[in-house]
N, CA, C and O atoms as CSV, one atom per row, in Angstrom:
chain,resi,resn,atom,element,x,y,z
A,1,UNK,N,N,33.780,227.072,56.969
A,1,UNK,CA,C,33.802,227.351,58.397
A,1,UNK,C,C,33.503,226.045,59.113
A,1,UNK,O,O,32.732,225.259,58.562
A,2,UNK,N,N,33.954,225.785,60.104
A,2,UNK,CA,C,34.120,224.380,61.042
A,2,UNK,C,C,33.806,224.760,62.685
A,2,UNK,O,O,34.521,225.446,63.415
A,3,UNK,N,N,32.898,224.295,62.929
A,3,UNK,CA,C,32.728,224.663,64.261
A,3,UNK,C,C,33.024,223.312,65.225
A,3,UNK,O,O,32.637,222.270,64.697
A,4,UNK,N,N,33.327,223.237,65.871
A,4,UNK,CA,C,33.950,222.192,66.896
A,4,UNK,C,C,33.888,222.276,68.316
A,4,UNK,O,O,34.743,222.841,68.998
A,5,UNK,N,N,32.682,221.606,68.839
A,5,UNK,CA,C,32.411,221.496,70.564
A,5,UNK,C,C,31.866,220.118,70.872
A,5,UNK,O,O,31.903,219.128,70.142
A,6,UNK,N,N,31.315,220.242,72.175
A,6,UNK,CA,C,31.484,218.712,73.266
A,6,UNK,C,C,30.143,218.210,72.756
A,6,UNK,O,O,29.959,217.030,73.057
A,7,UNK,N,N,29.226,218.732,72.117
A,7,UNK,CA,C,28.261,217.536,70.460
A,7,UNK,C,C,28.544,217.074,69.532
A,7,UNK,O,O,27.948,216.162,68.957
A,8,UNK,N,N,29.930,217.851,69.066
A,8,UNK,CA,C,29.969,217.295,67.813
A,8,UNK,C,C,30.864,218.434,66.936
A,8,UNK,O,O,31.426,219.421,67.411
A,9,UNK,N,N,30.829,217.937,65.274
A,9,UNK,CA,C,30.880,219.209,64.449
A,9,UNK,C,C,30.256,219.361,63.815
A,9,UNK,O,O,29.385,218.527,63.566
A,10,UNK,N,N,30.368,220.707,63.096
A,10,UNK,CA,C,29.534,221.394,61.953
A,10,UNK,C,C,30.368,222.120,61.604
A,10,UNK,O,O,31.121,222.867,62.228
A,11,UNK,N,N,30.167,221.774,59.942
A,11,UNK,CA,C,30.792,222.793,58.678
A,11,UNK,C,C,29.758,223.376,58.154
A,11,UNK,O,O,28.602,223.286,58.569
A,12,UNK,N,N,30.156,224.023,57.179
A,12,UNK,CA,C,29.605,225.225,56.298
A,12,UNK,C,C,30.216,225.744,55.327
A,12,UNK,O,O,31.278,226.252,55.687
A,13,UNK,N,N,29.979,225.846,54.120
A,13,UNK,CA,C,30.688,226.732,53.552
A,13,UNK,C,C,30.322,228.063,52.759
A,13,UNK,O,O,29.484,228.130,51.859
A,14,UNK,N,N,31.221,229.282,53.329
A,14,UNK,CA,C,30.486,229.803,52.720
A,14,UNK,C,C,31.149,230.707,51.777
A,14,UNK,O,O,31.202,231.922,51.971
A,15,UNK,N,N,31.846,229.904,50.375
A,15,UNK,CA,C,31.906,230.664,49.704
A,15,UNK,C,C,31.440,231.419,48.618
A,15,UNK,O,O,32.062,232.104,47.806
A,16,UNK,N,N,29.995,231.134,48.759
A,16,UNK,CA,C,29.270,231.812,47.466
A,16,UNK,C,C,29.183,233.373,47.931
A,16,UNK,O,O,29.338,234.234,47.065
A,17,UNK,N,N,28.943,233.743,49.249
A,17,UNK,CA,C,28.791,234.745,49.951
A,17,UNK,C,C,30.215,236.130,49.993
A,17,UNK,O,O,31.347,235.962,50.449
A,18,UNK,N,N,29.745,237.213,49.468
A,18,UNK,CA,C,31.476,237.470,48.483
A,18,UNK,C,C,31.025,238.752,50.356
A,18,UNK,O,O,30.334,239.759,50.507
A,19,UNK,N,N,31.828,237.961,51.261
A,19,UNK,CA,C,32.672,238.246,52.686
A,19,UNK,C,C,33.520,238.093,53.193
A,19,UNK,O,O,33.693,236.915,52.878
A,20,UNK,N,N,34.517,238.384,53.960
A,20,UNK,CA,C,35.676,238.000,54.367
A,20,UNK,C,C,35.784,237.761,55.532
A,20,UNK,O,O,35.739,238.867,56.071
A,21,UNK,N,N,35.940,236.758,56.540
A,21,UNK,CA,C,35.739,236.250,57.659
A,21,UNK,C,C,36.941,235.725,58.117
A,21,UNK,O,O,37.729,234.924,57.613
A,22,UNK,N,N,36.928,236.425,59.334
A,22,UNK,CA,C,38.695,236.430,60.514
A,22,UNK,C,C,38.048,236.007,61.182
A,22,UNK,O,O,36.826,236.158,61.200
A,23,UNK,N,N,39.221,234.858,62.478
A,23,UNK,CA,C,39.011,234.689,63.744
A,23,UNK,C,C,40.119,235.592,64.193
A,23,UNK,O,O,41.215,235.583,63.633
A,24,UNK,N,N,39.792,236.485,65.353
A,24,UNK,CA,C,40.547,237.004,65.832
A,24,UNK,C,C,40.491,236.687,67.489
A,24,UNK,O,O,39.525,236.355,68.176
A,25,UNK,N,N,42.073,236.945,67.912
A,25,UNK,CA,C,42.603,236.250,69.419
A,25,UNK,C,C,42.093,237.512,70.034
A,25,UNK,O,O,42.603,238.474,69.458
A,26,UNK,N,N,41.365,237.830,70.884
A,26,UNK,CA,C,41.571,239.073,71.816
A,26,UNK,C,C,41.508,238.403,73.534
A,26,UNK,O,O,41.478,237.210,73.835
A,27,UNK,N,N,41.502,239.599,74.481
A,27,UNK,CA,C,41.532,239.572,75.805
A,27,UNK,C,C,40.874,238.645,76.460
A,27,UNK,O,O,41.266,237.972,77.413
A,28,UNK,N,N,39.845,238.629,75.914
A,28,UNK,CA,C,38.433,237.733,76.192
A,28,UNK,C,C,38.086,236.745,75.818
A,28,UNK,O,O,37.148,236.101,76.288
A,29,UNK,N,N,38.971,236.351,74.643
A,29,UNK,CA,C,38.969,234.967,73.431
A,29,UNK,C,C,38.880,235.309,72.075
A,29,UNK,O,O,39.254,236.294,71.439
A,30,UNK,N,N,38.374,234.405,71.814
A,30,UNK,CA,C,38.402,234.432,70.209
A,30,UNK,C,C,37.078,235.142,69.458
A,30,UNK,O,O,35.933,234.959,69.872
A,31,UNK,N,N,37.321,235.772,68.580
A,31,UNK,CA,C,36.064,236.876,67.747
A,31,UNK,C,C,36.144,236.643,66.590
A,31,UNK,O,O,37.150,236.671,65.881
A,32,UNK,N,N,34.585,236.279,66.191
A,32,UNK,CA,C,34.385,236.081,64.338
A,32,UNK,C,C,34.108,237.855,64.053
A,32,UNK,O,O,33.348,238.744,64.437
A,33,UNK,N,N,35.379,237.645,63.038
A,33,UNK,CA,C,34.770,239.375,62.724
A,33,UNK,C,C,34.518,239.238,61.146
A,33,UNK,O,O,35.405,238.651,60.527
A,34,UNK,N,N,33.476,239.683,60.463
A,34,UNK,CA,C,32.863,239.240,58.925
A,34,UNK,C,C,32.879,240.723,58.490
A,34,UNK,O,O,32.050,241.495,58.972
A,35,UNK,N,N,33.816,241.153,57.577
A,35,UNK,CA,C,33.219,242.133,56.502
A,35,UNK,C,C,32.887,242.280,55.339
A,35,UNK,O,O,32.956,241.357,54.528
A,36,UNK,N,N,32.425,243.584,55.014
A,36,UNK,CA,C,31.850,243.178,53.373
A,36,UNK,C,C,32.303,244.719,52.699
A,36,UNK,O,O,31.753,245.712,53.174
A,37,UNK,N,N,33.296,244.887,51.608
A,37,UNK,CA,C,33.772,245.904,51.136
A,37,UNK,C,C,32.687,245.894,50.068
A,37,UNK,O,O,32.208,244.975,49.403
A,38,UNK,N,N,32.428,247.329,50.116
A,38,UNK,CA,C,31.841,247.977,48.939
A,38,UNK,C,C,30.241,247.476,48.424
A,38,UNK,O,O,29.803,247.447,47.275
A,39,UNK,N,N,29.582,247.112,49.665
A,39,UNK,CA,C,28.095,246.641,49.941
A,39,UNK,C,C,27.083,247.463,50.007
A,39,UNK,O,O,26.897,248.279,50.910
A,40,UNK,N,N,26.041,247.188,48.578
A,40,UNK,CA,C,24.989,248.199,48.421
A,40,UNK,C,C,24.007,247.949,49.775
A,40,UNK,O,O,24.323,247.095,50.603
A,41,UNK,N,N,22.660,248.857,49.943
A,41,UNK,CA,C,21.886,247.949,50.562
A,41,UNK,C,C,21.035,247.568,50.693
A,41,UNK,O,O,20.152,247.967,51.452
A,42,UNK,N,N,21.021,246.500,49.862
A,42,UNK,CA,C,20.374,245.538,49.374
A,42,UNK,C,C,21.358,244.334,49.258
A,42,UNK,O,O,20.936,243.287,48.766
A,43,UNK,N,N,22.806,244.440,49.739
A,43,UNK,CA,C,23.531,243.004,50.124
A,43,UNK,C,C,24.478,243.385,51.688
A,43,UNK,O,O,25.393,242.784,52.251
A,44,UNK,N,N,23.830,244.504,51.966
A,44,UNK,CA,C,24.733,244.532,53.136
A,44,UNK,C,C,23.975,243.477,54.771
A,44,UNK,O,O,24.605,243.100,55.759
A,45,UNK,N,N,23.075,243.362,54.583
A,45,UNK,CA,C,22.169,242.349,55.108
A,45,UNK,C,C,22.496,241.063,55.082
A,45,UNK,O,O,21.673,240.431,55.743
A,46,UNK,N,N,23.709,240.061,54.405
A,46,UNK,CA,C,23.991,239.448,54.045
A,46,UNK,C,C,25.330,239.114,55.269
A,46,UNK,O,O,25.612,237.965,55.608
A,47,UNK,N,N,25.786,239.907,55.616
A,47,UNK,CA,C,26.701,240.168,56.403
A,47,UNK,C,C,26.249,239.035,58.012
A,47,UNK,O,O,26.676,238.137,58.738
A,48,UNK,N,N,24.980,240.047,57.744
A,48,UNK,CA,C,23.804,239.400,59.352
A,48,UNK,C,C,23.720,237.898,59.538
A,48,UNK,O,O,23.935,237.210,60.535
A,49,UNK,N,N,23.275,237.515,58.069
A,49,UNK,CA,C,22.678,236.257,57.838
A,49,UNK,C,C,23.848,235.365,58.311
A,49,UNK,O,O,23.588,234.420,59.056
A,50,UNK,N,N,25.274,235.635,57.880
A,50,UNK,CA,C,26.127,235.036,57.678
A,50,UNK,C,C,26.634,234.825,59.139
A,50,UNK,O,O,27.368,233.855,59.326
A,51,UNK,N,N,26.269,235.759,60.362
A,51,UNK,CA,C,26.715,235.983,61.146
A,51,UNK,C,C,25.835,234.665,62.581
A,51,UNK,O,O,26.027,233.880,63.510
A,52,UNK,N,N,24.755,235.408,61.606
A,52,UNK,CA,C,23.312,234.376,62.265
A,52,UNK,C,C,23.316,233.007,62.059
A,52,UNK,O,O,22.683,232.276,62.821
A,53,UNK,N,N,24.075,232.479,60.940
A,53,UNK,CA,C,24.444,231.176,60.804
A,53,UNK,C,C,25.521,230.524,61.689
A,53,UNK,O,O,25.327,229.416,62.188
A,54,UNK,N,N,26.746,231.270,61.898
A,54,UNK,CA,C,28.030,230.696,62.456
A,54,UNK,C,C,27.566,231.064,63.842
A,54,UNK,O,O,28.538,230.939,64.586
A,55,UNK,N,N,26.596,231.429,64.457
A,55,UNK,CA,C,26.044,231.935,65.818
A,55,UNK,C,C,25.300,230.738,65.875
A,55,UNK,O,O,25.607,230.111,66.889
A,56,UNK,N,N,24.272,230.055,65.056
A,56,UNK,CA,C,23.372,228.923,65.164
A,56,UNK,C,C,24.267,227.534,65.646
A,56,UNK,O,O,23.796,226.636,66.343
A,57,UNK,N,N,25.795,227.578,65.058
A,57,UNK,CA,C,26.597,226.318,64.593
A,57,UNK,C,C,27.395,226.375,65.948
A,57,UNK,O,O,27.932,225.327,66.307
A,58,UNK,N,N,27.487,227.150,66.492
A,58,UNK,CA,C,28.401,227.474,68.129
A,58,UNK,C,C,27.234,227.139,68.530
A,58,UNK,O,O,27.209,225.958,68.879
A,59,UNK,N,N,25.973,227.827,68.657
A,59,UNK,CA,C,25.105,227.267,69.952
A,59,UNK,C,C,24.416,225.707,69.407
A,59,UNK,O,O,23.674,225.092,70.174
A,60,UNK,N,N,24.597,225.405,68.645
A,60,UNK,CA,C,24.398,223.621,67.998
A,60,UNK,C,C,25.663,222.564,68.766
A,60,UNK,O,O,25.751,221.634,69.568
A,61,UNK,N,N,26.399,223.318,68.018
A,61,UNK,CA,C,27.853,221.861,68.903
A,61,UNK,C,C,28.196,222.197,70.477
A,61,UNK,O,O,29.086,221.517,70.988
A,62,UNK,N,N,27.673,223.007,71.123
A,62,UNK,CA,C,27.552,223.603,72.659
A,62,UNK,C,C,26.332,222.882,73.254
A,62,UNK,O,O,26.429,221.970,74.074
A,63,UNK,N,N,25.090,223.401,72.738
A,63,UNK,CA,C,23.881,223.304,73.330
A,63,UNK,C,C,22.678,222.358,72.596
A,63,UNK,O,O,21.679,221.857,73.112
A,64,UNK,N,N,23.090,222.313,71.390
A,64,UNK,CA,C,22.037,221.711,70.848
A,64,UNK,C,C,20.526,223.012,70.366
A,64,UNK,O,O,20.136,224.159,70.589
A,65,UNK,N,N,20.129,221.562,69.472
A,65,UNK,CA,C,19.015,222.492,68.989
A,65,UNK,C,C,17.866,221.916,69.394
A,65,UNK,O,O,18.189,220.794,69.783
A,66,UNK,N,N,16.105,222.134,69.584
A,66,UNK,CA,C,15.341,220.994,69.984
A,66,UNK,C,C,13.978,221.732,68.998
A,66,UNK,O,O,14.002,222.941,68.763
A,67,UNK,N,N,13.268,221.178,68.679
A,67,UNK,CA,C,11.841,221.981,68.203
A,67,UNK,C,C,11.074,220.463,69.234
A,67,UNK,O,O,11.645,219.429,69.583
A,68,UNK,N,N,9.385,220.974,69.518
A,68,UNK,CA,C,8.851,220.408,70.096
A,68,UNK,C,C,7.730,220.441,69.183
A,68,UNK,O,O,7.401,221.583,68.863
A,69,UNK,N,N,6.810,219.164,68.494
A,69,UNK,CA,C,5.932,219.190,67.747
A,69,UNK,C,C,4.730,218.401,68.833
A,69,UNK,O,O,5.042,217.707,69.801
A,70,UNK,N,N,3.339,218.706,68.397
A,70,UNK,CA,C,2.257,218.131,68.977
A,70,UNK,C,C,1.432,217.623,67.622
A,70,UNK,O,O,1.341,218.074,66.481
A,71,UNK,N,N,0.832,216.373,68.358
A,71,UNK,CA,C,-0.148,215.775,67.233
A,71,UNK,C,C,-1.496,216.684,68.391
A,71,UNK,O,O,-1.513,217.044,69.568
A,72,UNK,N,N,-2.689,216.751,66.955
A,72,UNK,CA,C,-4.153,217.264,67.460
A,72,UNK,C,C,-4.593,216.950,66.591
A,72,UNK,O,O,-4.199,217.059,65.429
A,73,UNK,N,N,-5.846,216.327,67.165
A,73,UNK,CA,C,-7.011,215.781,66.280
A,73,UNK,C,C,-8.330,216.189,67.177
A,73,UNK,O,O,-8.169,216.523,68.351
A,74,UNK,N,N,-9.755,216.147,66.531
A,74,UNK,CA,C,-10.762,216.493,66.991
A,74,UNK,C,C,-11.579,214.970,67.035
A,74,UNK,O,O,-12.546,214.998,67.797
A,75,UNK,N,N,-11.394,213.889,66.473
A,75,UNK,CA,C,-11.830,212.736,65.952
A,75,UNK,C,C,-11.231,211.098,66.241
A,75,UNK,O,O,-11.358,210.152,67.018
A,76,UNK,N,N,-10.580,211.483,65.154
A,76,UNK,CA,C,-9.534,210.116,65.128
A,76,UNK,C,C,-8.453,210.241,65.949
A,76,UNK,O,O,-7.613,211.115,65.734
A,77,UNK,N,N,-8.328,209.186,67.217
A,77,UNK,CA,C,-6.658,209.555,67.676
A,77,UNK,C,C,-5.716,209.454,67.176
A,77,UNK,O,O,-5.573,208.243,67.010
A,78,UNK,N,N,-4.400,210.264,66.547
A,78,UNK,CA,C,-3.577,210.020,65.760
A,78,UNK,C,C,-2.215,208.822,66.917
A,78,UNK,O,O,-2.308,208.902,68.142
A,79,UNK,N,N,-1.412,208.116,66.446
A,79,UNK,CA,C,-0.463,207.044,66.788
A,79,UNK,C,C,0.837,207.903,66.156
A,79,UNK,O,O,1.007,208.493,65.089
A,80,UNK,N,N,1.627,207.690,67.287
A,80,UNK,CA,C,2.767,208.198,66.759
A,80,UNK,C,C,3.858,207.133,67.825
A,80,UNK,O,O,3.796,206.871,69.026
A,81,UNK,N,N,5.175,206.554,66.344
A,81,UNK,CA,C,5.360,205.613,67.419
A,81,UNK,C,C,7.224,206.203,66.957
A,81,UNK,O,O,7.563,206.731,65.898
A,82,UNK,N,N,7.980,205.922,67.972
A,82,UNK,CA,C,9.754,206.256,67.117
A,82,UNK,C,C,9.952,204.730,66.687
A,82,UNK,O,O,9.786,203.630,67.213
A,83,UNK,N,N,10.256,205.074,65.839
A,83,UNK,CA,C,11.146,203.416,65.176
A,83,UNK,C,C,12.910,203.606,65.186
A,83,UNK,O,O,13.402,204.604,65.711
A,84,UNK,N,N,13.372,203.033,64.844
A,84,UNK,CA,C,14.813,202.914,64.604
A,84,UNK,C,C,16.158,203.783,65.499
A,84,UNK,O,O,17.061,204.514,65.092
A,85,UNK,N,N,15.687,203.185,67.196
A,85,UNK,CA,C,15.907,204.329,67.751
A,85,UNK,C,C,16.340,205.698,67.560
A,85,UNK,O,O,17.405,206.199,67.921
A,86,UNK,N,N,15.400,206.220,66.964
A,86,UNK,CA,C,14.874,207.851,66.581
A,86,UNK,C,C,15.372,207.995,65.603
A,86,UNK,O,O,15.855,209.126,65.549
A,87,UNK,N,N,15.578,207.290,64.510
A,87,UNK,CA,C,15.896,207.799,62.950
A,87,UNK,C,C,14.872,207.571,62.353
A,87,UNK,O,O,15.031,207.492,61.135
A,88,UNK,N,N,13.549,207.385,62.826
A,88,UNK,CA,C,12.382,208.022,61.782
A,88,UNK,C,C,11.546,207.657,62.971
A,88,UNK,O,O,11.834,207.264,64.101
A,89,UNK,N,N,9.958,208.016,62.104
A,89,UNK,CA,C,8.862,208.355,63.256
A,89,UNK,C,C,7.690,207.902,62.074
A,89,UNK,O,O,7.659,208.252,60.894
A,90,UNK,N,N,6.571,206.840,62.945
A,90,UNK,CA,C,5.437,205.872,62.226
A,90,UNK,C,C,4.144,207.027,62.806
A,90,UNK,O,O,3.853,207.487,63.911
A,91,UNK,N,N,3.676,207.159,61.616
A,91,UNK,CA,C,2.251,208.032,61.928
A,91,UNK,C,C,1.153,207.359,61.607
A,91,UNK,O,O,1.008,207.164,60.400
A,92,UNK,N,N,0.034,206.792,62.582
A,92,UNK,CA,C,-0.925,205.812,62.155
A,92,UNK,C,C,-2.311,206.704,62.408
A,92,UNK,O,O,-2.485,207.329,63.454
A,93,UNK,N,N,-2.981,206.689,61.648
A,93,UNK,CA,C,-4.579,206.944,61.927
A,93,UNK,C,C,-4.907,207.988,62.072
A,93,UNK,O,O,-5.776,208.373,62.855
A,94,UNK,N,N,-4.004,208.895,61.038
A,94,UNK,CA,C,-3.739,210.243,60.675
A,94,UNK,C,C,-5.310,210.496,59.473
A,94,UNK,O,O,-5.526,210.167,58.307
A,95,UNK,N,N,-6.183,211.293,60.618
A,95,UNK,CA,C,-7.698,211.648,59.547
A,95,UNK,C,C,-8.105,210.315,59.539
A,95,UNK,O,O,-9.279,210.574,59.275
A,96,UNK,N,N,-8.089,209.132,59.611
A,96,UNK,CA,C,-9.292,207.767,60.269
A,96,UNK,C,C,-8.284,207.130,58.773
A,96,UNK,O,O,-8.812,206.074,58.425
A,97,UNK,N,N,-7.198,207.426,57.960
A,97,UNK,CA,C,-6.236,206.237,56.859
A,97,UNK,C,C,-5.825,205.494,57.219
A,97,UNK,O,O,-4.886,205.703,57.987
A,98,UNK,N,N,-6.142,204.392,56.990
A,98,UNK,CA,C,-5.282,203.138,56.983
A,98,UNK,C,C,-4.261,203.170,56.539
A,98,UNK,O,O,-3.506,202.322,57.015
A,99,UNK,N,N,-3.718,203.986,55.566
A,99,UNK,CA,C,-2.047,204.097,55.619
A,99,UNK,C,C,-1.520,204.515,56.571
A,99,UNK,O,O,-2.049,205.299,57.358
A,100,UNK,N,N,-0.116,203.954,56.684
A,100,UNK,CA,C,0.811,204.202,57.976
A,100,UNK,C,C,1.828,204.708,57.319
A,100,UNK,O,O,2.616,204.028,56.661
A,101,UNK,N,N,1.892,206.361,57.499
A,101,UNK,CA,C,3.182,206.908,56.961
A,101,UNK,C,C,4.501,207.029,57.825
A,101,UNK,O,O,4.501,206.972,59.055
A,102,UNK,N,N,5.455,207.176,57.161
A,102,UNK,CA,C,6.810,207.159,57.768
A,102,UNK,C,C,7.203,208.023,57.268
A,102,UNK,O,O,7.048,208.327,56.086
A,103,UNK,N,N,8.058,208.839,58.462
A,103,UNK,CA,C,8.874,209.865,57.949
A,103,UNK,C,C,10.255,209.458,59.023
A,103,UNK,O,O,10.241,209.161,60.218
A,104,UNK,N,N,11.607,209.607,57.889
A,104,UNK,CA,C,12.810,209.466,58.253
A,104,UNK,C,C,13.500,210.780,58.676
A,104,UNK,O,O,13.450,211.473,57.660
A,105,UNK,N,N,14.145,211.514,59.689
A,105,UNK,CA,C,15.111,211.945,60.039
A,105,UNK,C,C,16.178,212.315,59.159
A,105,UNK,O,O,16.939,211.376,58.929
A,106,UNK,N,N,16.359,212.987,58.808
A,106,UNK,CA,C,17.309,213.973,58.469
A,106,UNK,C,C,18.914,213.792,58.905
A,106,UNK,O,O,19.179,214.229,60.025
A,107,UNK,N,N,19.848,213.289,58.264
A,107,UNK,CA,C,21.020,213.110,59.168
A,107,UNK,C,C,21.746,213.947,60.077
A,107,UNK,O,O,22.253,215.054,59.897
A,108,UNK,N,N,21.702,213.238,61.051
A,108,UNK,CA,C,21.880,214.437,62.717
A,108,UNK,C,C,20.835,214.665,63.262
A,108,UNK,O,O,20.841,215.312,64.310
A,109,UNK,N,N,19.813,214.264,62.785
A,109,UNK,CA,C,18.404,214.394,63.953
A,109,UNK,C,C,18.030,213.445,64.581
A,109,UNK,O,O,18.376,212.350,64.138
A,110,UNK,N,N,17.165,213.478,65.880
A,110,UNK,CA,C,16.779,212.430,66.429
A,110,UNK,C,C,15.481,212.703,67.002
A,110,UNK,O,O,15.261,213.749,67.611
A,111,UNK,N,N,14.443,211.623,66.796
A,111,UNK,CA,C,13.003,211.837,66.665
A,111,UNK,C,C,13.074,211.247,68.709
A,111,UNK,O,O,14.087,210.565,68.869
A,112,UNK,N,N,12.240,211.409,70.075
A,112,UNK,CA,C,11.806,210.963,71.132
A,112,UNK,C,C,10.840,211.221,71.072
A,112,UNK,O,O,10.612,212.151,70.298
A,113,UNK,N,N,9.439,210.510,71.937
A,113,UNK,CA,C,8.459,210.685,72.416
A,113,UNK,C,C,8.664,211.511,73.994
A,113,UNK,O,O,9.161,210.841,74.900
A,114,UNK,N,N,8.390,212.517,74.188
A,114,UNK,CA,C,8.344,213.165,75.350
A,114,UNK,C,C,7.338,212.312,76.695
A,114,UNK,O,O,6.315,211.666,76.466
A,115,UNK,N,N,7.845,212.493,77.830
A,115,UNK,CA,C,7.113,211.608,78.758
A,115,UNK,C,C,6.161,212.854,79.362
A,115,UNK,O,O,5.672,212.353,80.375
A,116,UNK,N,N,5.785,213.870,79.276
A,116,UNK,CA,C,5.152,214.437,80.093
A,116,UNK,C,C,3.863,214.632,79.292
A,116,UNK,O,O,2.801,214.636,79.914
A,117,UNK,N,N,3.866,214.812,77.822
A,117,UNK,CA,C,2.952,214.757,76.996
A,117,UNK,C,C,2.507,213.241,76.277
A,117,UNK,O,O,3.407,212.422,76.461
A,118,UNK,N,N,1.765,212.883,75.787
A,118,UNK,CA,C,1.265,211.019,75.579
A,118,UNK,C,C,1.363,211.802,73.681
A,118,UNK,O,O,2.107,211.317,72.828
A,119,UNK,N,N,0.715,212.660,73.498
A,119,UNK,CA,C,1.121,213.043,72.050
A,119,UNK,C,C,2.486,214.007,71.462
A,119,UNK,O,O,2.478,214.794,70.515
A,120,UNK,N,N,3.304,213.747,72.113
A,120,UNK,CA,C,4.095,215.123,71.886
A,120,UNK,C,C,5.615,214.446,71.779
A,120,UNK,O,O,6.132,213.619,72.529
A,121,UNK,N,N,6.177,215.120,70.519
A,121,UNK,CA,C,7.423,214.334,70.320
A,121,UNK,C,C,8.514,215.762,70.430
A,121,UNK,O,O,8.246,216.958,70.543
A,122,UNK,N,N,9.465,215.232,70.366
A,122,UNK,CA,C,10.520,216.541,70.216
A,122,UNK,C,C,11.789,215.674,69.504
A,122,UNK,O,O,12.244,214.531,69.557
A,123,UNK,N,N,11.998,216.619,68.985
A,123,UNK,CA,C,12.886,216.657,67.483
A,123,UNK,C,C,14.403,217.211,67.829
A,123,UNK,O,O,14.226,218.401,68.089
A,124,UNK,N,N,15.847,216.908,67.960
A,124,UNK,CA,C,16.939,217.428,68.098
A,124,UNK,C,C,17.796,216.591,67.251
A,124,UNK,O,O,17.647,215.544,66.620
A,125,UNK,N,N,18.989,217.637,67.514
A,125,UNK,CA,C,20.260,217.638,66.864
A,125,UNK,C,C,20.763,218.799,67.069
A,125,UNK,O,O,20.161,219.774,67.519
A,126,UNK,N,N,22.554,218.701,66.555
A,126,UNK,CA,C,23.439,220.228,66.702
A,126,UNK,C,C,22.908,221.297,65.093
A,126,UNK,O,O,23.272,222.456,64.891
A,127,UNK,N,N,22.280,220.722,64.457
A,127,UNK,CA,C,22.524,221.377,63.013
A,127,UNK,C,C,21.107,221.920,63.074
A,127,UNK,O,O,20.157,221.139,63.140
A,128,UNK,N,N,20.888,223.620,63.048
A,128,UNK,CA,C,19.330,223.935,63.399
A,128,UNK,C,C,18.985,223.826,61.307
A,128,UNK,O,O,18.037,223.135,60.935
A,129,UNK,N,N,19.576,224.325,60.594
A,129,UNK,CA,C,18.915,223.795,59.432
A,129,UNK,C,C,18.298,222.185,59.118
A,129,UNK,O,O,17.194,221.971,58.616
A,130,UNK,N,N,19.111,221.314,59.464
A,130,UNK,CA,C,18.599,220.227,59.416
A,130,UNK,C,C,17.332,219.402,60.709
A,130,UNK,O,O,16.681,218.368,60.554
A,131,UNK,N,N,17.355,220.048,61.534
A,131,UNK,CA,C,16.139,220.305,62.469
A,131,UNK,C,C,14.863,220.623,62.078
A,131,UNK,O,O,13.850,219.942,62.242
A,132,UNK,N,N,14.986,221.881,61.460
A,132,UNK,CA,C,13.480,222.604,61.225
A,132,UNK,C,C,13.286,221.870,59.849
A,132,UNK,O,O,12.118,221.661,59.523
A,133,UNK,N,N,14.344,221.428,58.948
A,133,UNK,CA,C,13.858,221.018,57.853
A,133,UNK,C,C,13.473,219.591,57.900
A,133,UNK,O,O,13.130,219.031,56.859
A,134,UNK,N,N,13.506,218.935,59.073
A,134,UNK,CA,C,13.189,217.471,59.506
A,134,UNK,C,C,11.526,218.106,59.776
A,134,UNK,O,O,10.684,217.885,58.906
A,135,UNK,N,N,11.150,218.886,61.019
A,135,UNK,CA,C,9.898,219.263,61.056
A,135,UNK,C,C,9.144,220.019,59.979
A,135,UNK,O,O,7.991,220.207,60.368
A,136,UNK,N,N,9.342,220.484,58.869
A,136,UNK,CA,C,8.350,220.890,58.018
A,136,UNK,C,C,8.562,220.207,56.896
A,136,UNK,O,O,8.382,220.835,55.853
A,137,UNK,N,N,9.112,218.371,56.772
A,137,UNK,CA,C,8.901,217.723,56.060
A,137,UNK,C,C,7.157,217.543,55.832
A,137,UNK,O,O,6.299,217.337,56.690
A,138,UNK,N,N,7.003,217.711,54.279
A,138,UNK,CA,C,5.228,217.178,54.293
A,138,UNK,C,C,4.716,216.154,54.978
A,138,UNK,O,O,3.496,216.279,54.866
A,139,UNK,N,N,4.984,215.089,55.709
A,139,UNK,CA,C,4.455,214.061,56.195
A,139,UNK,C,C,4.166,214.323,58.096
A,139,UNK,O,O,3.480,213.784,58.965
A,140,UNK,N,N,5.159,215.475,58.015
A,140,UNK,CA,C,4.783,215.783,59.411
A,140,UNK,C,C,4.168,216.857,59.843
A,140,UNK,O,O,3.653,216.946,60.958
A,141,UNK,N,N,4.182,217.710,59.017
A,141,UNK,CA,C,3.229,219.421,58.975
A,141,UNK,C,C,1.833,218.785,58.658
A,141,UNK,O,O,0.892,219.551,58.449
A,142,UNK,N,N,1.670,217.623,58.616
A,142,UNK,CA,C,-0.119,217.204,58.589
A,142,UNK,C,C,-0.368,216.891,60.052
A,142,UNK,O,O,-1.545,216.573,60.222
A,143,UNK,N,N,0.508,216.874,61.401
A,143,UNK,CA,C,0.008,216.774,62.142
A,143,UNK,C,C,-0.992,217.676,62.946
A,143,UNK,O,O,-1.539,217.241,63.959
């Protein structure tokens, strides 16, 4: 499946998923219609998922995706700086360490520092799997 708008694209494939997926022309435009012959249930749920994905990939190459993360500390101020205009993000003085970890971006993501918050970054791209899986990389779920 190929989705194609004014961000970008996104593929998918999904043929491990035993469904059959039409675009159909109607009055109103175009309709993903997904069925599934002969689905117990316990795989007819599968149908959803599949549906919930190619729904994520239209509102990605349309609208985009964004998660908003906050650093908090009680102690040490944590440093958070973007490097490589926003293909990774420097975490300094995370718990009072002198190590300075780095975490890289995910291809199609892009790391900003938000201006309204002094700790608060936000995370985008069209691809919401590669989004959330940029934010619950281990180096950044310690914030």
């Amino acid at each position: 499946m190929t989705v194609k708008g004014t961000r970008g694209q996104l593929q998918k494939n999904f043929k491990h998923v035993a469904v059959d997926i039409k675009i159909v022309d109607t009055k109103e435009g175009k309709k993903v219609i997904i069925e599934m012959w002969f689905g117990t249930y316990q795989n007819k749920p599968v149908v959803r998922s599949v549906a919930s994905a190619i729904q994520n990939m239209i509102d990605g190459v349309t609208r985009g995706h964004k998660y908003k993360m906050k650093s908090v500390y009680a102690h040490f101020p944590i440093t958070l700086t973007v490097l490589d205009k926003g293909k990774s993000l420097e975490i300094r003085n995370y718990v009072g360490e002198r190590q300075v970890k780095k975490v890289t971006m995910l291809p199609g993501c892009e790391v900003k520092k938000t201006e309204t918050a002094k700790d608060q970054i936000e995370i985008e791209g069209i691809d919401l799997d590669a989004v959330s899986l940029t934010c619950i990389t281990p180096s950044l779920t310690i914030l």
